[in-house]
C-alpha positions in Angstrom: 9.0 17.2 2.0 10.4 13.9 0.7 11.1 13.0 4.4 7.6 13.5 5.6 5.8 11.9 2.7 7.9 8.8 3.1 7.3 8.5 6.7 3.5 8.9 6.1 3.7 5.7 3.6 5.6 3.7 5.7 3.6 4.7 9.0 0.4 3.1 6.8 2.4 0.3 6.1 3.5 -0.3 9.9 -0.4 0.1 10.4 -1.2 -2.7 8.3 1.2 -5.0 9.7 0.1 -4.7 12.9 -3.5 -5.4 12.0 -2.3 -8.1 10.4 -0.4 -9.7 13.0 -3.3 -9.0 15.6 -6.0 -10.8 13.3 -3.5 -13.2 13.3 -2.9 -13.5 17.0 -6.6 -13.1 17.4 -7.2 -15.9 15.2 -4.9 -18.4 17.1 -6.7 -17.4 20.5 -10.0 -18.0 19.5 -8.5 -21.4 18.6 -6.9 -21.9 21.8 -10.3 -20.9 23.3 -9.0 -17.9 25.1 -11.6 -14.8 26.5 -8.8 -11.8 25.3 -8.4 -10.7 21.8 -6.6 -7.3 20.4 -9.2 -4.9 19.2 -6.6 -3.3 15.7 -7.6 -6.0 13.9 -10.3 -7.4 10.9 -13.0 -9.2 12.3 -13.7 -11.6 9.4 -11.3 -14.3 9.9 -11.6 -13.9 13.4 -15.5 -15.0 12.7 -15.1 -17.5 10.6 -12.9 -18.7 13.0 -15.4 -18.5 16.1 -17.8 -20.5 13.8 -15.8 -23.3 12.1 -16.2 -25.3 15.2 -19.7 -25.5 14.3 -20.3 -26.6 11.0 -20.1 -29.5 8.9 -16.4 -30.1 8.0 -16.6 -29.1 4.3 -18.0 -26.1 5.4 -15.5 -26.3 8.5 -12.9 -26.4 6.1 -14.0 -23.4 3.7 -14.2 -21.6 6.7 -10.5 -21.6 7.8 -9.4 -21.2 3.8 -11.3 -18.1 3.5 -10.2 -16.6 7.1 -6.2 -17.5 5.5 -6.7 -16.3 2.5 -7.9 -13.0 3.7 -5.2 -12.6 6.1 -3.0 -13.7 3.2 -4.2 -11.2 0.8 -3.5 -8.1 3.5 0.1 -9.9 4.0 0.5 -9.4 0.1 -0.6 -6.1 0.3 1.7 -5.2 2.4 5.1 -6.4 1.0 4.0 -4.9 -2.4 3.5 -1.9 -1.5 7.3 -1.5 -0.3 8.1 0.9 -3.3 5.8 4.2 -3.1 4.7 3.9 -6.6 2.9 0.6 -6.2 0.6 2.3 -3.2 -2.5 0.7 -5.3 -1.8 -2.4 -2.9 -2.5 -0.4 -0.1 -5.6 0.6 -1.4 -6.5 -2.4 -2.4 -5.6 -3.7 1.7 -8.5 -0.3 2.2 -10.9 -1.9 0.2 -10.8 -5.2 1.8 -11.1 -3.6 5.5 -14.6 -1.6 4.4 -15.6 -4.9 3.3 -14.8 -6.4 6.6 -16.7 -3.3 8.1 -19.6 -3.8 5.7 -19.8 -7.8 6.6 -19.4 -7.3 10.3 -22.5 -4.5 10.0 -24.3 -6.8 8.0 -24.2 -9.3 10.8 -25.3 -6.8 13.0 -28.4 -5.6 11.7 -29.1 -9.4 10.6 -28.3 -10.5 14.2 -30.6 -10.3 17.1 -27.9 -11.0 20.0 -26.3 -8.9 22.7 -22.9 -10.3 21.3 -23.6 -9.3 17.9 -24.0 -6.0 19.1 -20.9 -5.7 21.0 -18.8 -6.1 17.0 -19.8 -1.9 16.9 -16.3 -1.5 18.5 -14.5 -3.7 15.4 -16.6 -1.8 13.2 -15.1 1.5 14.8 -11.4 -0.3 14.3 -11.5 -1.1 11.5 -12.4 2.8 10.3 -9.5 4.2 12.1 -7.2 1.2 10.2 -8.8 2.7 6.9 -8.3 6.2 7.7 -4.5 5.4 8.7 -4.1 3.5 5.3 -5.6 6.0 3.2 -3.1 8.8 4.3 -0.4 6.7 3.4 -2.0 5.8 -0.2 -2.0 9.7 -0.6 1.2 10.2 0.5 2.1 7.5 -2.2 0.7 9.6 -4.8 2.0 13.3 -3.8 5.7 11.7 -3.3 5.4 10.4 -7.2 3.9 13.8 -8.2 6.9 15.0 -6.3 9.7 12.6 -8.1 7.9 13.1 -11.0 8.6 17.4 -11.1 11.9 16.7 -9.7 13.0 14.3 -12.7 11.3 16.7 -15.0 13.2 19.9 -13.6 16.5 17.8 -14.1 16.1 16.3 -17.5 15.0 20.0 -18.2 18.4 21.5 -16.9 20.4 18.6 -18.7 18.7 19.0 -22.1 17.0 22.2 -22.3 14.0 20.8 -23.0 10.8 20.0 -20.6 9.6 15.7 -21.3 6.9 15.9 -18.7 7.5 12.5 -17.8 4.8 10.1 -17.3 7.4 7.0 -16.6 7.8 5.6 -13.0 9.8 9.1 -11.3 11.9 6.2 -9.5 13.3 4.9 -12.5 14.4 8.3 -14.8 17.7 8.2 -13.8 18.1 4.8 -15.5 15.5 5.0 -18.0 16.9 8.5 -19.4 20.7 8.3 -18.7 21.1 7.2 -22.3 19.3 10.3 -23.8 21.4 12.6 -21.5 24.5 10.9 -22.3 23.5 11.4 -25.7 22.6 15.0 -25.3 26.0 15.7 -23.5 27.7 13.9 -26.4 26.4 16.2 -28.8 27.1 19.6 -26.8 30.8 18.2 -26.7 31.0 17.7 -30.5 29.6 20.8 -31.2 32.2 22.8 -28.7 35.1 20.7 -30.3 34.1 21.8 -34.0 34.0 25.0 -32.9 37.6 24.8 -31.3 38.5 23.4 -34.7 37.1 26.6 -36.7 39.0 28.6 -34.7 42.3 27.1 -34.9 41.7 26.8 -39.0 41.4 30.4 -38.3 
């Protein structure tokens, strides 16, 4: 079970690297004024891109810090969410792509133009990213649910007791080594006085 749920989270993270790197790509065609572009991808930077060229340069300017920073921001997300307990930064990377969806079917319904029309297909993307991302932000949460009864059952079977841990399930083996050492200690004490009752005996 482990197994599976790990490869689930890091499928979602694979996922979001590739969009990633193909709004990336996408963004450095548009500059180099080619007609292809790579449709698992966010269309926000890859508009602000197509209309930079156009503006005054302040606004020029803004244009490509905003399109970066957005890619930035899903590049974060991604090497944060390495360890499965910090899968909020993949939903945060969801969150960002239905706002790219929302924008680009704002601009749709605002626009009047055949081309405008033609984003329905990003719009359709960038669902199928979210829906890929979301099954690795649950598989985040069921492998912690699933470190977090395994590190309960153990502490249970070390101590006799049940802590129902509500710590980080990655980190009980350090966090609670001291109370199980100390635990251990006192079962030994207890089995030497016993040994030394019997030999006073």
């Amino acid at each position: 079970m482990e197994d599976i749920l790990l490869k689930k989270y890091n499928a979602a993270r694979r996922n979001l690297l590739i969009t990633v790197a193909f709004t990336f790509v996408n963004c450095l065609l548009i500059v180099s004024k080619s007609s292809v572009t790579f449709l698992f991808s966010t269309t926000t930077p890859q508009l602000l891109f197509v209309l930079a060229p156009f503006l005054k340069q302040e606004y020029m300017i803004g244009a490509y810090v905003i399109a970066v920073v957005f890619i930035a921001i899903l590049v974060l997300c991604y090497f944060s969410s390495k360890d499965t307990n910090r899968y909020g930064w993949l939903i945060a990377a969801t969150v960002l792509v239905v706002l790219d969806a929302l924008f680009t079917l704002y601009l749709i319904v605002k626009g009047n133009s055949e081309e405008l029309r033609s984003l329905y297909i990003n719009i359709v993307f960038d669902l199928v990213i979210v829906s890929l991302v979301i099954q690795g932000v649950f598989a985040g949460i069921k492998f912690n649910k699933h470190m977090l009864e395994k590190s309960n059952e153990f502490f249970a079977q070390q101590t006799g007791t049940n802590p129902s841990f509500t710590e980080n399930p990655n980190q009980y083996t350090t966090q609670y080594a001291q109370p199980i050492s100390n635990a251990t200690q006192i079962q030994a004490e207890e089995q030497t006085d016993i040994e030394e009752t019997d030999n006073e005996q």
